[in-house]
C-alpha positions in Angstrom: 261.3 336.6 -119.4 258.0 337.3 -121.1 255.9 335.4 -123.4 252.8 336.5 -124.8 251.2 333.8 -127.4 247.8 333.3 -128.8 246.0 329.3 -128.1 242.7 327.8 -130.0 240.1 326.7 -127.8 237.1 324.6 -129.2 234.7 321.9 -127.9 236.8 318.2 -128.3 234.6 317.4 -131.0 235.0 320.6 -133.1 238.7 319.7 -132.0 238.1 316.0 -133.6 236.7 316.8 -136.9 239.8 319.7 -137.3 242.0 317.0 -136.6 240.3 314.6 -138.9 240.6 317.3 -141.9 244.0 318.0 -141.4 244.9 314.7 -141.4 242.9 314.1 -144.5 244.5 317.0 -146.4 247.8 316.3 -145.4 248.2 319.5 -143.1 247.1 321.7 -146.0 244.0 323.3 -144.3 244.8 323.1 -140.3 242.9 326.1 -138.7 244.8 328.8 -137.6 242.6 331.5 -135.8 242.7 331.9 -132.5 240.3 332.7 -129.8 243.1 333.1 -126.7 245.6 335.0 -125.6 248.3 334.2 -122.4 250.9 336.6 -121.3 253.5 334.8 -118.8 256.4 336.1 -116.9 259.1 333.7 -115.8 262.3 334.1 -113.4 264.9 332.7 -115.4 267.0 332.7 -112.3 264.5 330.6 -110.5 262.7 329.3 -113.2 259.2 330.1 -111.1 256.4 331.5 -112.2 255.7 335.4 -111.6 252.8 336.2 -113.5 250.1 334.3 -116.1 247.3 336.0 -117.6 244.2 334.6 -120.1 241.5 336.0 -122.0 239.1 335.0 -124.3 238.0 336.5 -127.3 235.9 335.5 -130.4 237.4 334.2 -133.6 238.4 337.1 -135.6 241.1 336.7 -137.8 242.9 339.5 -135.8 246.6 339.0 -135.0 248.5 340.8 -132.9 250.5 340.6 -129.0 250.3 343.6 -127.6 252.2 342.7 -124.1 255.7 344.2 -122.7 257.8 344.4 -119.7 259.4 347.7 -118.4 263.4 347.7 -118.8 263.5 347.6 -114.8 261.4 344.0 -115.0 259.1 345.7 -112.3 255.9 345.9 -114.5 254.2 344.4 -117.2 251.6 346.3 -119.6 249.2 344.8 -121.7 246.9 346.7 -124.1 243.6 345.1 -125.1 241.7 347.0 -127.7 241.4 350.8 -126.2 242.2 349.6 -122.2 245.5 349.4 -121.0 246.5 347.6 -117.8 249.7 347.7 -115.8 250.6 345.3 -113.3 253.5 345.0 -110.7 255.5 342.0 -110.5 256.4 340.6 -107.1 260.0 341.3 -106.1 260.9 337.3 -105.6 258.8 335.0 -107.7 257.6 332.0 -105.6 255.0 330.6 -108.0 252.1 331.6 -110.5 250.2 334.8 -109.6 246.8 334.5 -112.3 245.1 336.8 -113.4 242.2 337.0 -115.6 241.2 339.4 -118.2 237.7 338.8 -119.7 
C-alpha cells in the first residue's frame, strides 16, 4: 500500500506562536502550507516497511502528490518537478529502505 502525504516542518518556536494563533482564533487561521513531502510503501501482509522517501521544499502554496505504484507492486515512480525517478521494491519487505530526495 502506498501513501504519499505532504508534513509542515518549522523551528518549535515558529511551531509555538502557530499554535498560540490557532488557539486564539479558535482554529480559524491554522497554517496549511507545506514544506514536505513522504512517499511510503507498506506490506499489508506483513505490515513492514518496504520503502520511505522525504524531501524538502520551500513554502509555496503548491499542492499536488505526484507518487504511484506499478499494477505488478514491483516499482514505485515519483515525479518531482521535470525529474522522474523509479525505484524497485524489494521482493520480501523486512523493514524501512530510506531514501532521500533533496
Amino acid at each position: 500500500m502506498l501513501f504519499d502525504f505532504g508534513e509542515r516542518k518549522v523551528p518549535r518556536f515558529q511551531h509555538l506562536l502557530e499554535s498560540l494563533h490557532t488557539i486564539t482564533t479558535l482554529g480559524m487561521s491554522a497554517p496549511e502550507d507545506v514544506n514536505s513531502e513522504v512517499v511510503r510503501v507498506i506490506d499489508t501482509a506483513t505490515r513492514k516497511s518496504c520503502f520511505d522517501w522525504r524531501r524538502r521544499f520551500p513554502m509555496d502554496w503548491r499542492r499536488g502528490r505526484f507518487a504511484t505504484i506499478s499494477p505488478s507492486g514491483e516499482l514505485v515512480a515519483i515525479t518531482v518537478k521535470n525529474k522522474l525517478s523509479i525505484y524497485r521494491l524489494p521482493p520480501v519487505c523486512e523493514g524501512p529502505t530510506r531514501v532521500c530526495d533533496k
